[in-house]
C-alpha positions as CSV (number, residue, x, y, z in Angstrom):
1,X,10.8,20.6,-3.8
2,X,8.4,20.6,-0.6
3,X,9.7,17.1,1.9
4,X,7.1,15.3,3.1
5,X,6.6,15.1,7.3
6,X,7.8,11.9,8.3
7,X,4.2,10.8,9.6
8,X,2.8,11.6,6.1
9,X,6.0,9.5,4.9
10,X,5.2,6.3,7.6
11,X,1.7,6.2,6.3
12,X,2.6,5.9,2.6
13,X,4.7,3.2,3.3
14,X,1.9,1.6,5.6
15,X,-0.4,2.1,2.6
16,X,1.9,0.3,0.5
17,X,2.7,-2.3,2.8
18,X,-1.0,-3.3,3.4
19,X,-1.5,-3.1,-0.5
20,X,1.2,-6.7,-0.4
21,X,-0.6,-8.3,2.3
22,X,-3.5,-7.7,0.8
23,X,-1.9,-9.1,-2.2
24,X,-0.4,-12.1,-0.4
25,X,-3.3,-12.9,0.9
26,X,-5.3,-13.2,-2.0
27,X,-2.8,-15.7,-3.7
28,X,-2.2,-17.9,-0.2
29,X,-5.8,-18.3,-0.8
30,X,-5.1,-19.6,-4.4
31,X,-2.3,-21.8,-3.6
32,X,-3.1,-22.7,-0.3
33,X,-4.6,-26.4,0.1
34,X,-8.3,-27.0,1.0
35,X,-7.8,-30.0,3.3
36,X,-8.5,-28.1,7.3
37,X,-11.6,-26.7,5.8
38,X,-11.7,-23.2,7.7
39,X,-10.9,-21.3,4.6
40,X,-13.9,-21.2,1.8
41,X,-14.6,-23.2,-0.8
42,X,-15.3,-23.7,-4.8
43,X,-15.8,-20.9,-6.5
44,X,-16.5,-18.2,-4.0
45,X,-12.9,-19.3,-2.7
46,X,-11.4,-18.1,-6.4
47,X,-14.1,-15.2,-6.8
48,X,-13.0,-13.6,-2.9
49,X,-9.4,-14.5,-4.1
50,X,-9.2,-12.6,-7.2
51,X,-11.2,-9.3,-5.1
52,X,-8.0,-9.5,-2.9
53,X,-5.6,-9.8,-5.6
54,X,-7.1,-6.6,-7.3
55,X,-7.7,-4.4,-4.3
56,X,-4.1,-5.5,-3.2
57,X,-3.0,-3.9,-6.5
58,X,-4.9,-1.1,-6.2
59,X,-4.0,-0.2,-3.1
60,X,0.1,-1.1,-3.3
61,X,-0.5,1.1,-6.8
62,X,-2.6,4.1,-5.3
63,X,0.5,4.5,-2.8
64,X,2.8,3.8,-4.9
65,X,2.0,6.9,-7.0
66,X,1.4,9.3,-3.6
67,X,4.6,8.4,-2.6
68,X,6.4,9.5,-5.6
């Protein structure tokens, strides 16, 4: 078995690693309360939440699998 460089190695884990915040990020927005007003609102708040829950997954997922 072939071992990856350790730049091609770094970069996984950096793929991964944005795939969570990406994740995080979608469900701060969830959870997070309304009351400062510089975050949206209503229902584009849940619709641009739930984009960055999925393309958090996605992304964790798609490096998940290059790095095995």
């Amino acid at each position: 078995m072939k071992e990856k460089p350790s730049a091609d190695l770094f970069s996984l884990y950096i793929n991964v690693l944005m795939g969570l915040i990406y994740l995080g990020g979608g469900i701060y927005l969830i959870a997070s309360s309304q009351s400062f007003g510089l975050l949206p609102t209503g229902a584009f708040r849940y619709l641009l939440a739930g984009l960055l829950v999925i393309y958090g997954l996605f992304r964790a997922y798609r490096g998940i699998q290059r790095l095995l």
